[in-house]
CHARMM internal coordinates of N, CA and C (Angstrom, degrees):
IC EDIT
DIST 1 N 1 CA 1.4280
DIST 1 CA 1 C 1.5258
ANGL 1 N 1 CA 1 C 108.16
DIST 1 C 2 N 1.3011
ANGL 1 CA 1 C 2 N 130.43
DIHE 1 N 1 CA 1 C 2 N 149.30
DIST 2 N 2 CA 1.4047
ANGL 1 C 2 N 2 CA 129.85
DIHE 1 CA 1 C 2 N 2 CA 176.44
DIST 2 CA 2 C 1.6725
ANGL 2 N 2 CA 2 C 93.02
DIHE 1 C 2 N 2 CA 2 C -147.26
DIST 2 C 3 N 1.6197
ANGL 2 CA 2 C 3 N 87.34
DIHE 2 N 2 CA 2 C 3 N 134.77
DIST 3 N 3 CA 1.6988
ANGL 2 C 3 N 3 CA 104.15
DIHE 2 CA 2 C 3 N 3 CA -178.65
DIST 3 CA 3 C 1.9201
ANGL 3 N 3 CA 3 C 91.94
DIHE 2 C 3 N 3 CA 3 C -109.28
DIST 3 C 4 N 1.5197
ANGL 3 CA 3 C 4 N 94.22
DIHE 3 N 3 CA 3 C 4 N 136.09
DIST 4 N 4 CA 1.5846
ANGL 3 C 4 N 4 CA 101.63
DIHE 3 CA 3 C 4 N 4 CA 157.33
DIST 4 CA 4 C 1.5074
ANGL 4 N 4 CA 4 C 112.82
DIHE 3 C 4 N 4 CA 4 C -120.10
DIST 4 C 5 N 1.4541
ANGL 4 CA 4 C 5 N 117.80
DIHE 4 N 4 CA 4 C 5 N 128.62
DIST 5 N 5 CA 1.5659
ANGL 4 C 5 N 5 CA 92.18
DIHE 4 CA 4 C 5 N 5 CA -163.99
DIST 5 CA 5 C 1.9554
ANGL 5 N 5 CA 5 C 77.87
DIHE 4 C 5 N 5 CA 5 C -146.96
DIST 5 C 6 N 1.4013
ANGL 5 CA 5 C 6 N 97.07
DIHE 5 N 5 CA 5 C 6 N 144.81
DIST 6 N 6 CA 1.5080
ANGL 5 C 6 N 6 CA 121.58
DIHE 5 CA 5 C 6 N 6 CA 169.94
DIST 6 CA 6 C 1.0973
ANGL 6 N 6 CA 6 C 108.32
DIHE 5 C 6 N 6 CA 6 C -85.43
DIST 6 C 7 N 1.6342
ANGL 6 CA 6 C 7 N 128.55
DIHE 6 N 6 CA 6 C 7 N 148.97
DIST 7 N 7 CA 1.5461
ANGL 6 C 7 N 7 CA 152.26
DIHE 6 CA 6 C 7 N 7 CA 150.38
DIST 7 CA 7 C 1.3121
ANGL 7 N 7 CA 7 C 89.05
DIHE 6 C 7 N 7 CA 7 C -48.41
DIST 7 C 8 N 1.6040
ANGL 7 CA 7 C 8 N 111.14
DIHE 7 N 7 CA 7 C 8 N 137.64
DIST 8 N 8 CA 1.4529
ANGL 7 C 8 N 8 CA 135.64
DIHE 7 CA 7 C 8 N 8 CA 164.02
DIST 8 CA 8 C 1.6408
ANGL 8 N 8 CA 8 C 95.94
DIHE 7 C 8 N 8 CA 8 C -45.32
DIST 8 C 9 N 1.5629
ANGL 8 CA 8 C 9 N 98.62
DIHE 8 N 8 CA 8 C 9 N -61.00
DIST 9 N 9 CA 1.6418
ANGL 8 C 9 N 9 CA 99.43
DIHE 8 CA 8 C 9 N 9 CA -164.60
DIST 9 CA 9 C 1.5792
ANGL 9 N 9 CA 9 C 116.14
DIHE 8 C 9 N 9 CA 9 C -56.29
DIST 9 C 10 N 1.4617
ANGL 9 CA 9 C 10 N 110.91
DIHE 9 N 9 CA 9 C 10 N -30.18
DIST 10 N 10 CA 1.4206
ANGL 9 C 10 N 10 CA 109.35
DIHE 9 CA 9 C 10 N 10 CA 176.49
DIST 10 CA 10 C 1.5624
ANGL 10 N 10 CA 10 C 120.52
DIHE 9 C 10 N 10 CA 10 C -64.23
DIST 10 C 11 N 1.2969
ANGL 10 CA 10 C 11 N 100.56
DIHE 10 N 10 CA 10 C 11 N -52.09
DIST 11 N 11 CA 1.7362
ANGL 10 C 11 N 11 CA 110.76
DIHE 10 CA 10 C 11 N 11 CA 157.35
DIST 11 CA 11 C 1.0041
ANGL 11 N 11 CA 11 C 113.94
DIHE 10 C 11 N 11 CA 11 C -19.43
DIST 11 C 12 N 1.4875
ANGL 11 CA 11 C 12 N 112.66
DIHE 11 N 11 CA 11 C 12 N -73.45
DIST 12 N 12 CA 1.4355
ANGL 11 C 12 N 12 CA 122.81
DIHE 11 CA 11 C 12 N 12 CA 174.41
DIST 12 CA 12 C 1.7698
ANGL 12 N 12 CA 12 C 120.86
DIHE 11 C 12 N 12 CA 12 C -26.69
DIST 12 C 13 N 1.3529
ANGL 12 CA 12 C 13 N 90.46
DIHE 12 N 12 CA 12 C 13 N -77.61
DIST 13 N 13 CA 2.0155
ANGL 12 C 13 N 13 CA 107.40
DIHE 12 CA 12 C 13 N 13 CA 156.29
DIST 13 CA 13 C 1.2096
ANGL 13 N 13 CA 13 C 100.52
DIHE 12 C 13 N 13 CA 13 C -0.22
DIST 13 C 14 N 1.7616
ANGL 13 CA 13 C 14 N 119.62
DIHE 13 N 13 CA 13 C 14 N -84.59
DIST 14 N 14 CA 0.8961
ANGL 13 C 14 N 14 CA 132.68
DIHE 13 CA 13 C 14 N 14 CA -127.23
DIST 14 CA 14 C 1.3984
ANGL 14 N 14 CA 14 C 101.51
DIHE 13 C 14 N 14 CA 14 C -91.08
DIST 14 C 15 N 1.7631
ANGL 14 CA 14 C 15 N 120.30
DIHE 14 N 14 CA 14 C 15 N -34.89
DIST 15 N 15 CA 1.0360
ANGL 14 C 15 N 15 CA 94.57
DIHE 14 CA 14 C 15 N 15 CA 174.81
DIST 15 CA 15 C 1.8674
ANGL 15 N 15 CA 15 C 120.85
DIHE 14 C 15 N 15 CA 15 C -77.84
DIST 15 C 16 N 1.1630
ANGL 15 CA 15 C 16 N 140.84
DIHE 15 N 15 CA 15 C 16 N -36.75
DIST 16 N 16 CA 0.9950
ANGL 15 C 16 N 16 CA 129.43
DIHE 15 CA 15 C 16 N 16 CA 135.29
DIST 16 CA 16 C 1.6466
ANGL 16 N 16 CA 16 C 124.93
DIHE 15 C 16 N 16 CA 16 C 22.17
DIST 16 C 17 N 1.0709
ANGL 16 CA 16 C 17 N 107.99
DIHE 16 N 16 CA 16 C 17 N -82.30
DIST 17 N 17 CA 1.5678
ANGL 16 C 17 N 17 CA 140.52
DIHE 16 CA 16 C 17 N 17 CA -177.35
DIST 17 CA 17 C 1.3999
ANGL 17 N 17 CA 17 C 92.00
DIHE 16 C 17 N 17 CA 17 C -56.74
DIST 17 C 18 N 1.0650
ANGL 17 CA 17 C 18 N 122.07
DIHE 17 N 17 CA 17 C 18 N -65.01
DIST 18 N 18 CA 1.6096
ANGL 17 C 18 N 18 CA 123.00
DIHE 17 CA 17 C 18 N 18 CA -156.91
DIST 18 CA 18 C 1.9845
ANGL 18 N 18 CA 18 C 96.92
DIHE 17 C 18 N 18 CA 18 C -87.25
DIST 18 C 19 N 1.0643
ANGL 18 CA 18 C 19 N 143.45
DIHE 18 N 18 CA 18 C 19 N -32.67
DIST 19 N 19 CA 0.9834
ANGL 18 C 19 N 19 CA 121.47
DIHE 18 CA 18 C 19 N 19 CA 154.30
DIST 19 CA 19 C 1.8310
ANGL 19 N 19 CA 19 C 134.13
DIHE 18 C 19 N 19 CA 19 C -48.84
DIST 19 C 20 N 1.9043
ANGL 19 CA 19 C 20 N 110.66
DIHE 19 N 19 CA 19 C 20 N -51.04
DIST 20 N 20 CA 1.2723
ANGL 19 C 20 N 20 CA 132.49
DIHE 19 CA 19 C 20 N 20 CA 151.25
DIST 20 CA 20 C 2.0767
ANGL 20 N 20 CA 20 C 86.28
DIHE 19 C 20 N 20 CA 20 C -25.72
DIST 20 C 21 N 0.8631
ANGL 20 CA 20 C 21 N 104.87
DIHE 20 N 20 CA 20 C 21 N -114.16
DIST 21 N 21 CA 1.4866
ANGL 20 C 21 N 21 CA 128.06
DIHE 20 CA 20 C 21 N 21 CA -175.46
DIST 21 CA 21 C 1.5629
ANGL 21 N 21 CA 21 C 107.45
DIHE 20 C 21 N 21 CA 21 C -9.69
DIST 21 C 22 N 1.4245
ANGL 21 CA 21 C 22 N 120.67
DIHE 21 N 21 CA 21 C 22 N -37.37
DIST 22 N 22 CA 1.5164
ANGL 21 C 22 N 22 CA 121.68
DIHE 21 CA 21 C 22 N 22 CA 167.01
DIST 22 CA 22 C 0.9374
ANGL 22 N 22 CA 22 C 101.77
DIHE 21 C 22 N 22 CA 22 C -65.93
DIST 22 C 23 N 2.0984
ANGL 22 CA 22 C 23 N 150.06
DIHE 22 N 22 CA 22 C 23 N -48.97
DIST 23 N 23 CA 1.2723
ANGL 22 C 23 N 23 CA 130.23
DIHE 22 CA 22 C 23 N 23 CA -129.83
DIST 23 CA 23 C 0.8660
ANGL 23 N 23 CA 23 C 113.37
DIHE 22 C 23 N 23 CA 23 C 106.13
DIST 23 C 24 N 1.3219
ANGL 23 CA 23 C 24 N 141.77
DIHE 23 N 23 CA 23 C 24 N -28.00
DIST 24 N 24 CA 1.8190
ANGL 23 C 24 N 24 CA 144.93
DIHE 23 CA 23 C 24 N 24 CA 153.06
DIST 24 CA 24 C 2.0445
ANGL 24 N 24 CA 24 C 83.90
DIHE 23 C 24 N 24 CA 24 C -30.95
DIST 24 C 25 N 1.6332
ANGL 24 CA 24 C 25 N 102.81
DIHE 24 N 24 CA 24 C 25 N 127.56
DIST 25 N 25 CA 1.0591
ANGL 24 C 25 N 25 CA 142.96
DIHE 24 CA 24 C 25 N 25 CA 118.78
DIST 25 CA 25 C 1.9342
ANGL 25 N 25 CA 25 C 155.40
DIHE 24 C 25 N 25 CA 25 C -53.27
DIST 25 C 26 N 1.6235
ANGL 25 CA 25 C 26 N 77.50
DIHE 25 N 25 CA 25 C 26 N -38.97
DIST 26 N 26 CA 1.5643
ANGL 25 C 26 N 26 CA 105.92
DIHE 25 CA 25 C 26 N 26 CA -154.49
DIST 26 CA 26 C 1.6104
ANGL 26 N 26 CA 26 C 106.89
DIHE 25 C 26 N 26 CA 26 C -139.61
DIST 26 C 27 N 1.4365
ANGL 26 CA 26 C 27 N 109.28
DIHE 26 N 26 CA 26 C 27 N 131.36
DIST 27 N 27 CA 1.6145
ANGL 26 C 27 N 27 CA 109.58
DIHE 26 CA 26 C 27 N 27 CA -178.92
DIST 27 CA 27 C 1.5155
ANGL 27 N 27 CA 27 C 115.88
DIHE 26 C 27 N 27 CA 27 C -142.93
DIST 27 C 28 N 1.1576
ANGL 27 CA 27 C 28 N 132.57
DIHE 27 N 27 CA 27 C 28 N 126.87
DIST 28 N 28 CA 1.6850
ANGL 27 C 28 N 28 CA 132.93
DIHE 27 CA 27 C 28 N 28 CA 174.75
DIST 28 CA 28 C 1.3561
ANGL 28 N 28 CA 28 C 90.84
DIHE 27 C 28 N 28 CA 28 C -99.64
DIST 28 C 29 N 1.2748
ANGL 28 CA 28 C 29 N 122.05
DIHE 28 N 28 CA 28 C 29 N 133.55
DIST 29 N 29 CA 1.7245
ANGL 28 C 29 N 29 CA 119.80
DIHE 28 CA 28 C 29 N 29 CA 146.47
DIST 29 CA 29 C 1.5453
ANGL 29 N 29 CA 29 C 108.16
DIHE 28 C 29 N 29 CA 29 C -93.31
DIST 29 C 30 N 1.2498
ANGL 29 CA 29 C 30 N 108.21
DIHE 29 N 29 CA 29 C 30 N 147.15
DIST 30 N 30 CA 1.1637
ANGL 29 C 30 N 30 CA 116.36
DIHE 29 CA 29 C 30 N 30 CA 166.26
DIST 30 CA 30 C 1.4947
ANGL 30 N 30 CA 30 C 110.26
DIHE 29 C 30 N 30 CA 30 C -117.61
DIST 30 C 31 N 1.2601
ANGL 30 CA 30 C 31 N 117.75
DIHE 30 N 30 CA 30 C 31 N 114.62
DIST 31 N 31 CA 1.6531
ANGL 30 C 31 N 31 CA 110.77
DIHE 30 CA 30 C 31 N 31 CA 178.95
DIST 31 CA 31 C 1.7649
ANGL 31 N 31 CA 31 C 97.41
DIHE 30 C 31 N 31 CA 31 C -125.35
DIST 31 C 32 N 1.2325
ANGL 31 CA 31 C 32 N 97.11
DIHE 31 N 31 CA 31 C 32 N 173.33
DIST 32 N 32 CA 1.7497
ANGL 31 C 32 N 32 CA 114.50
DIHE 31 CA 31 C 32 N 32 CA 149.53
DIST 32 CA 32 C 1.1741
ANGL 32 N 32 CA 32 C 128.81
DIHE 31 C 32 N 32 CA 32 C -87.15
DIST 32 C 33 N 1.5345
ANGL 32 CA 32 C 33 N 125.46
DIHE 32 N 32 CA 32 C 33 N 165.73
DIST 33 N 33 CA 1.1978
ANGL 32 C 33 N 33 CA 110.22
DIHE 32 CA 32 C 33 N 33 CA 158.61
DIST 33 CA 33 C 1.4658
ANGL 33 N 33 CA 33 C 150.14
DIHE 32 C 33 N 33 CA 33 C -65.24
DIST 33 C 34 N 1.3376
ANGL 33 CA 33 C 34 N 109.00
DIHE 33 N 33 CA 33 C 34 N -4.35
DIST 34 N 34 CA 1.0849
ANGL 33 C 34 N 34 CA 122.48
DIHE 33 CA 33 C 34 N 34 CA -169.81
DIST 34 CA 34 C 1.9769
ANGL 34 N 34 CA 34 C 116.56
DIHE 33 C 34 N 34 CA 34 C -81.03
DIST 34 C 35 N 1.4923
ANGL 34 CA 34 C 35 N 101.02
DIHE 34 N 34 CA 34 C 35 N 144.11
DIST 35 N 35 CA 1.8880
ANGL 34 C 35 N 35 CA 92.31
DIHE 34 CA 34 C 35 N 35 CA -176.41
DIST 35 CA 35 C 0.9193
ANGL 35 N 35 CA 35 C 134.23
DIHE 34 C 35 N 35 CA 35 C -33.99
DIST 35 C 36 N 1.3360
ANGL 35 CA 35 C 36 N 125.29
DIHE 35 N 35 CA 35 C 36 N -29.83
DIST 36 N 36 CA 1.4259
ANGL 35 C 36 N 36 CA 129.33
DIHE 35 CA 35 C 36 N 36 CA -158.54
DIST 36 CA 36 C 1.6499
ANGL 36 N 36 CA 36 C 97.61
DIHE 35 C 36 N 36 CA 36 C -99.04
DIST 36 C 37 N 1.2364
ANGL 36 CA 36 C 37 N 115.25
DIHE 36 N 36 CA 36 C 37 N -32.26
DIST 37 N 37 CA 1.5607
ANGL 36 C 37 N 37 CA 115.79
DIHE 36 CA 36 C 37 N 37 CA -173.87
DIST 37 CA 37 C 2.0134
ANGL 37 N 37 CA 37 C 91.75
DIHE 36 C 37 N 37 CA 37 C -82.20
DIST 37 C 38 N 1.2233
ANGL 37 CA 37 C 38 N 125.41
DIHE 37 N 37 CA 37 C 38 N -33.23
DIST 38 N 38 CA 1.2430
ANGL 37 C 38 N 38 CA 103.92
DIHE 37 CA 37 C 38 N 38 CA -178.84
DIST 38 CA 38 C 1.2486
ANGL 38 N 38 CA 38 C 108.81
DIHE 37 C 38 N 38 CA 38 C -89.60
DIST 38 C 39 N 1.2901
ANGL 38 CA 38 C 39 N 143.36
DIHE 38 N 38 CA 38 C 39 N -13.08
DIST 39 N 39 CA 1.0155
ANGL 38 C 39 N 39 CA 145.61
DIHE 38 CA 38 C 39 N 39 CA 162.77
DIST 39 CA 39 C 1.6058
ANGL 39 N 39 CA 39 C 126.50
DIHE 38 C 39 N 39 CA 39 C -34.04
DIST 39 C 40 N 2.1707
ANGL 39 CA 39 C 40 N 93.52
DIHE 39 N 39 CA 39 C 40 N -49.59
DIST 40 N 40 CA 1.4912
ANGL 39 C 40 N 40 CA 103.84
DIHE 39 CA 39 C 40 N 40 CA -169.15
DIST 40 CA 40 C 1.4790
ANGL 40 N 40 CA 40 C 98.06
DIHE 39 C 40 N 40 CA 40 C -96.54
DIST 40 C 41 N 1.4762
ANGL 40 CA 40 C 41 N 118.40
DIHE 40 N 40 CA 40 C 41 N -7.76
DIST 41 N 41 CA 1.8659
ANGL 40 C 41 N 41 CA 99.30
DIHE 40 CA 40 C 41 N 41 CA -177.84
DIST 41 CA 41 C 1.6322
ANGL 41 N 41 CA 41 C 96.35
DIHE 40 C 41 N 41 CA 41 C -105.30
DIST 41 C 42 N 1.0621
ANGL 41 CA 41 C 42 N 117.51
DIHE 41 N 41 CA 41 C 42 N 18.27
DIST 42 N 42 CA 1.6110
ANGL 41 C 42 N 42 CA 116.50
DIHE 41 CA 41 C 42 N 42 CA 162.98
DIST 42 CA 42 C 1.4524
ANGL 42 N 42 CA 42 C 98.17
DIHE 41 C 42 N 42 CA 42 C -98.15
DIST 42 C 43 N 1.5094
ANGL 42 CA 42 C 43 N 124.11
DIHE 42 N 42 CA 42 C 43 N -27.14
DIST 43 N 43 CA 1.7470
ANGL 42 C 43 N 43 CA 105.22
DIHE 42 CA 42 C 43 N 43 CA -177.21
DIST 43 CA 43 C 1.4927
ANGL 43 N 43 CA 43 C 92.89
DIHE 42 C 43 N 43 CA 43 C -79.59
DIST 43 C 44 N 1.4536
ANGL 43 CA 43 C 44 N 127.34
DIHE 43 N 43 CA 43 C 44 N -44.28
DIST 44 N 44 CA 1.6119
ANGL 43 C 44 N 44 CA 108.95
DIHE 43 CA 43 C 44 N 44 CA -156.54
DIST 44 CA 44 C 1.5591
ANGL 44 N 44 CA 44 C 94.17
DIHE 43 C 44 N 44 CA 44 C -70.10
DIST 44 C 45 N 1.1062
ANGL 44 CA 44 C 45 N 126.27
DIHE 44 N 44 CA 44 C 45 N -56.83
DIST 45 N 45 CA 1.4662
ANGL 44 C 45 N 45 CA 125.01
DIHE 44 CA 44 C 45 N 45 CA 165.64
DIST 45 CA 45 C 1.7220
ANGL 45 N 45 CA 45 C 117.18
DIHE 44 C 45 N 45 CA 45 C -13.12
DIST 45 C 46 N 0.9648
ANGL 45 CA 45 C 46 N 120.82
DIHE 45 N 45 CA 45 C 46 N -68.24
DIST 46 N 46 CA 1.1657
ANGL 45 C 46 N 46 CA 130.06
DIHE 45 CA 45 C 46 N 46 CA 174.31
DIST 46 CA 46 C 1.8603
ANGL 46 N 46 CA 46 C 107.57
DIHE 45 C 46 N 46 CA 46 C -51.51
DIST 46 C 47 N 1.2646
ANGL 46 CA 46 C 47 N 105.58
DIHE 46 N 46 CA 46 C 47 N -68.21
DIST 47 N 47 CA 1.5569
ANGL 46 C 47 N 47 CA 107.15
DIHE 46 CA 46 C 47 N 47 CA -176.45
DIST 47 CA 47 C 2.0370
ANGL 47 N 47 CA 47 C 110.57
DIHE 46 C 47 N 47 CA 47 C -42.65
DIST 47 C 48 N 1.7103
ANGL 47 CA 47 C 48 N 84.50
DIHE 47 N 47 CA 47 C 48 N -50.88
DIST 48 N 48 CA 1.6894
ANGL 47 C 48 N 48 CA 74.09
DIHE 47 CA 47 C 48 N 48 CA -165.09
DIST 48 CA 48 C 1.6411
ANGL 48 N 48 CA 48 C 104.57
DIHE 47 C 48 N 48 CA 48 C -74.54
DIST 48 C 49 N 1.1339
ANGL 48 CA 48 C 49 N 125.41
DIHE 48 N 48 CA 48 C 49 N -7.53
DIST 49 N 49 CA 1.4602
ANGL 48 C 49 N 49 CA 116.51
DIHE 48 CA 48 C 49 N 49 CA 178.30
DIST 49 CA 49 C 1.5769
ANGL 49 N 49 CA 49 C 110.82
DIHE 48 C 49 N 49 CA 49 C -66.01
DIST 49 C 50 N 1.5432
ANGL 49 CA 49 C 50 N 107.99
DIHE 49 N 49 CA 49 C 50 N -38.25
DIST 50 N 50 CA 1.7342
ANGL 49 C 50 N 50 CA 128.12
DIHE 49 CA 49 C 50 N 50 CA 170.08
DIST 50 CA 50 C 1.4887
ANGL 50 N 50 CA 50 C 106.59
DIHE 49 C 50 N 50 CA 50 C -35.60
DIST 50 C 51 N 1.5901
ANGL 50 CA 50 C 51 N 103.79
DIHE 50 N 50 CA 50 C 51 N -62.41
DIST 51 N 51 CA 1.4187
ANGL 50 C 51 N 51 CA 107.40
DIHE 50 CA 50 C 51 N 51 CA -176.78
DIST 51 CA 51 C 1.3804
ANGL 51 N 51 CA 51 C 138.54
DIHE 50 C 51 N 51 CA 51 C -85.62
DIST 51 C 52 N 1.4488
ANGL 51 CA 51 C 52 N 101.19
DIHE 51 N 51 CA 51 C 52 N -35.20
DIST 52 N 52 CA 1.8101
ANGL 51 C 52 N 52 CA 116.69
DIHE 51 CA 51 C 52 N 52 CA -161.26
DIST 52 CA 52 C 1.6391
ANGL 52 N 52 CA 52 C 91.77
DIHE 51 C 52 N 52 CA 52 C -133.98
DIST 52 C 53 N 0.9445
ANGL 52 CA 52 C 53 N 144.80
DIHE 52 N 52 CA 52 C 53 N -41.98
DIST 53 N 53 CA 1.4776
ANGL 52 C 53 N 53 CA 114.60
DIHE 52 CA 52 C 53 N 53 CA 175.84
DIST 53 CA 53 C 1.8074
ANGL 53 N 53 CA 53 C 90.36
DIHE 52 C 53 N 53 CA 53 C 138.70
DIST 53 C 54 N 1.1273
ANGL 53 CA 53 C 54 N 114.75
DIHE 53 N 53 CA 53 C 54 N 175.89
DIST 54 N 54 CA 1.3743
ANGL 53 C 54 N 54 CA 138.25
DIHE 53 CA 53 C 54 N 54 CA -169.98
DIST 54 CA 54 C 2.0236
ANGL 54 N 54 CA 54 C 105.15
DIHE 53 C 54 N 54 CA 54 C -58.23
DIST 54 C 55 N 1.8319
ANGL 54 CA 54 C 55 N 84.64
DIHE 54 N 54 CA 54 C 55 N 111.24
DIST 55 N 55 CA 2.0339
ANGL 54 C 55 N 55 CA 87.37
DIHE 54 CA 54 C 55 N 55 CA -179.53
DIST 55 CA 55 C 1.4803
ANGL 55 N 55 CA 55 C 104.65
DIHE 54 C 55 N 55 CA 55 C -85.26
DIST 55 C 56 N 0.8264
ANGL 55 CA 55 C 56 N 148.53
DIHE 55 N 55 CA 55 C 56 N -169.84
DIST 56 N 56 CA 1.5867
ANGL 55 C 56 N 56 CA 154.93
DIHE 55 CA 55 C 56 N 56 CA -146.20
DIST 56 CA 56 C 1.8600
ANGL 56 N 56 CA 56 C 95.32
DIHE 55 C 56 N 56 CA 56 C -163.30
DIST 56 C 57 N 1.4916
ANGL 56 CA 56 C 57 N 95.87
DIHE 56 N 56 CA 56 C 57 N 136.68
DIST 57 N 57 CA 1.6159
ANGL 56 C 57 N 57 CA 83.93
DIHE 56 CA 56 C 57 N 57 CA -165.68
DIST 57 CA 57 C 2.1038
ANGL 57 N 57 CA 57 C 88.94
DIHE 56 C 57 N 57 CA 57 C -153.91
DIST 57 C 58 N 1.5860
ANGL 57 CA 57 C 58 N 108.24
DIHE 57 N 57 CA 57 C 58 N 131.53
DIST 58 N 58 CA 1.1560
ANGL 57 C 58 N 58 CA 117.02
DIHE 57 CA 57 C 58 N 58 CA -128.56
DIST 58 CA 58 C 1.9109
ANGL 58 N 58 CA 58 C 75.73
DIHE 57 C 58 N 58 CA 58 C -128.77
DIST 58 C 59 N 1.8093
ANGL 58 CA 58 C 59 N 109.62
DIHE 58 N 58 CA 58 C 59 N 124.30
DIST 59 N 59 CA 1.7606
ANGL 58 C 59 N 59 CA 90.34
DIHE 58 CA 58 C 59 N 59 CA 179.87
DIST 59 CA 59 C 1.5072
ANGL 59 N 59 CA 59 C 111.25
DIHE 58 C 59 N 59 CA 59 C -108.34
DIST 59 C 60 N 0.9996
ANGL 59 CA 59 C 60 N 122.42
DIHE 59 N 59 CA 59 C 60 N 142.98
DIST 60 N 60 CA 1.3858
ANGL 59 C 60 N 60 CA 111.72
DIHE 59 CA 59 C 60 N 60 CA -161.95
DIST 60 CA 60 C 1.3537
ANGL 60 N 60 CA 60 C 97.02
DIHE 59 C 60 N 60 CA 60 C -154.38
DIST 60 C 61 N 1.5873
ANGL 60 CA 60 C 61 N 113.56
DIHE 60 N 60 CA 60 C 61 N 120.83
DIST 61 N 61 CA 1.6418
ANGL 60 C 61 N 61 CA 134.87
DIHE 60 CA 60 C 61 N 61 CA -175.62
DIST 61 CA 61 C 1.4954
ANGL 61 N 61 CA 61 C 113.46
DIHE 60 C 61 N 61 CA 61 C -131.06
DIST 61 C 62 N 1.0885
ANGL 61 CA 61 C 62 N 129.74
DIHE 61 N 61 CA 61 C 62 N 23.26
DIST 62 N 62 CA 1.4411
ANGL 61 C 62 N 62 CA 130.97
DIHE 61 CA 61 C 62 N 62 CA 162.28
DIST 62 CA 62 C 1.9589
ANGL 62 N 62 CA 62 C 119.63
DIHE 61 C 62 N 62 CA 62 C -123.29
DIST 62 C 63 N 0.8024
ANGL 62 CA 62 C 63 N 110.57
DIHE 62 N 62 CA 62 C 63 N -173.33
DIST 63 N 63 CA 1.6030
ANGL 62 C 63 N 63 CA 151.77
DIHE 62 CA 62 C 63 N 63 CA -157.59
DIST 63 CA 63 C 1.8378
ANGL 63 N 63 CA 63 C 77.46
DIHE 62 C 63 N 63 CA 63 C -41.77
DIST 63 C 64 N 1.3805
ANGL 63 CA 63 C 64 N 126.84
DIHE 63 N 63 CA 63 C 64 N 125.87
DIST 64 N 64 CA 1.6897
ANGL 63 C 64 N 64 CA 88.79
DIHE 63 CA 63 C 64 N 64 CA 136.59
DIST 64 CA 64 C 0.9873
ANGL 64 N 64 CA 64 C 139.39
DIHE 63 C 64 N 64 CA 64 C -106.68
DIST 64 C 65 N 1.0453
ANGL 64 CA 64 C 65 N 120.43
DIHE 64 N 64 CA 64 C 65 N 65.94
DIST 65 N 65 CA 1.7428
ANGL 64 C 65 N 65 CA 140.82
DIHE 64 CA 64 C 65 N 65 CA 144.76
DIST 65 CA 65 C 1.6937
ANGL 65 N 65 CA 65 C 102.01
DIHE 64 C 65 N 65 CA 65 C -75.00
DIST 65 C 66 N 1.5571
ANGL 65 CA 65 C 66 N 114.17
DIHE 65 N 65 CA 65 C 66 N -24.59
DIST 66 N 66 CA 1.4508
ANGL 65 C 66 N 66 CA 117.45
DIHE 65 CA 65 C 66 N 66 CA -168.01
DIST 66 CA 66 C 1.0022
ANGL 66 N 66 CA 66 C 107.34
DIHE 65 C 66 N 66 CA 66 C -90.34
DIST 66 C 67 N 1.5911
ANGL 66 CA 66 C 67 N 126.92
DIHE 66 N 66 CA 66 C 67 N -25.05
DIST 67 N 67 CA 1.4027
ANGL 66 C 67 N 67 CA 122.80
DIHE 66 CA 66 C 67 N 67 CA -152.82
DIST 67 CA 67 C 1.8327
ANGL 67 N 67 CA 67 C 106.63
DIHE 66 C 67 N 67 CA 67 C -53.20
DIST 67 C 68 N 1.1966
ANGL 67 CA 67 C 68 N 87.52
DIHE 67 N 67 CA 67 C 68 N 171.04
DIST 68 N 68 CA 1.5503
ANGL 67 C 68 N 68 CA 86.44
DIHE 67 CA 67 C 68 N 68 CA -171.71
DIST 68 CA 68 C 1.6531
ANGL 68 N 68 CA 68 C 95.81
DIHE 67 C 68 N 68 CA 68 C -94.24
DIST 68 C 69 N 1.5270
ANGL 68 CA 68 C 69 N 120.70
DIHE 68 N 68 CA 68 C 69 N 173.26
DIST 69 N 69 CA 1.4331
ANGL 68 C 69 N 69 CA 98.43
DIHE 68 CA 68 C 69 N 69 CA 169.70
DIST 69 CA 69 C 1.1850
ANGL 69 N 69 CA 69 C 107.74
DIHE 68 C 69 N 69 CA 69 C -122.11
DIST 69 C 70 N 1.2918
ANGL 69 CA 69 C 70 N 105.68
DIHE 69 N 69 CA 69 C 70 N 145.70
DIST 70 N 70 CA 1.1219
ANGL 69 C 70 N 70 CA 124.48
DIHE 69 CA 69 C 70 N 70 CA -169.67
DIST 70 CA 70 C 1.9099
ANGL 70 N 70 CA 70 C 129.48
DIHE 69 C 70 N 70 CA 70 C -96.81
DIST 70 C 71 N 1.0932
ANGL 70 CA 70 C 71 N 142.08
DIHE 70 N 70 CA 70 C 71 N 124.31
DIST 71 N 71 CA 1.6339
ANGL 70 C 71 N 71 CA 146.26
DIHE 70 CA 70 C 71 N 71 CA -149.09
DIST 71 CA 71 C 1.7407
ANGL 71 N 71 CA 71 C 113.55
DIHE 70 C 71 N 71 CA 71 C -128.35
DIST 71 C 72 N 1.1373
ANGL 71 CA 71 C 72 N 115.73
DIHE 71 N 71 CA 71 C 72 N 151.52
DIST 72 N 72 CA 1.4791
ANGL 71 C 72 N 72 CA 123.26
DIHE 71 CA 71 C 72 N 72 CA -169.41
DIST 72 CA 72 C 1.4623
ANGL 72 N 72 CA 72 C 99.10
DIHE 71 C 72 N 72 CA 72 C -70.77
END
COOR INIT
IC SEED 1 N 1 CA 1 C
IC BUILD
């Protein structure tokens, strides 16, 4: 068996990149608090700031019934 497996954060990268590459302008992250979720919206964070300018990133750790809602 052979596993090939990507860094969360690279993931991240990529999606980034491939949105940029659709025409996305504009990005909210929504993460949790937890490491691994800030981990990966600090890489897309980072990427899309590279390309398109400042993403907007929204933290949210409860129910979602709670989530807040969110608009274009």
């Amino acid at each position: 068996m052979y596993a090939i497996s990507v860094a969360a954060e690279q993931e991240a990268r990529q999606v980034a990149l491939m949105a940029m590459g659709d025409g996305w302008r504009a990005a909210i992250v929504i993460a949790s608090p937890s490491t691994l979720s800030r981990r990966v919206a600090e890489a897309f964070e980072r990427e899309w700031g590279r390309a398109a300018g400042e993403a907007r990133r929204v933290v949210f750790a409860g129910p979602n019934e709670e989530a807040p809602p969110s608009r274009k």
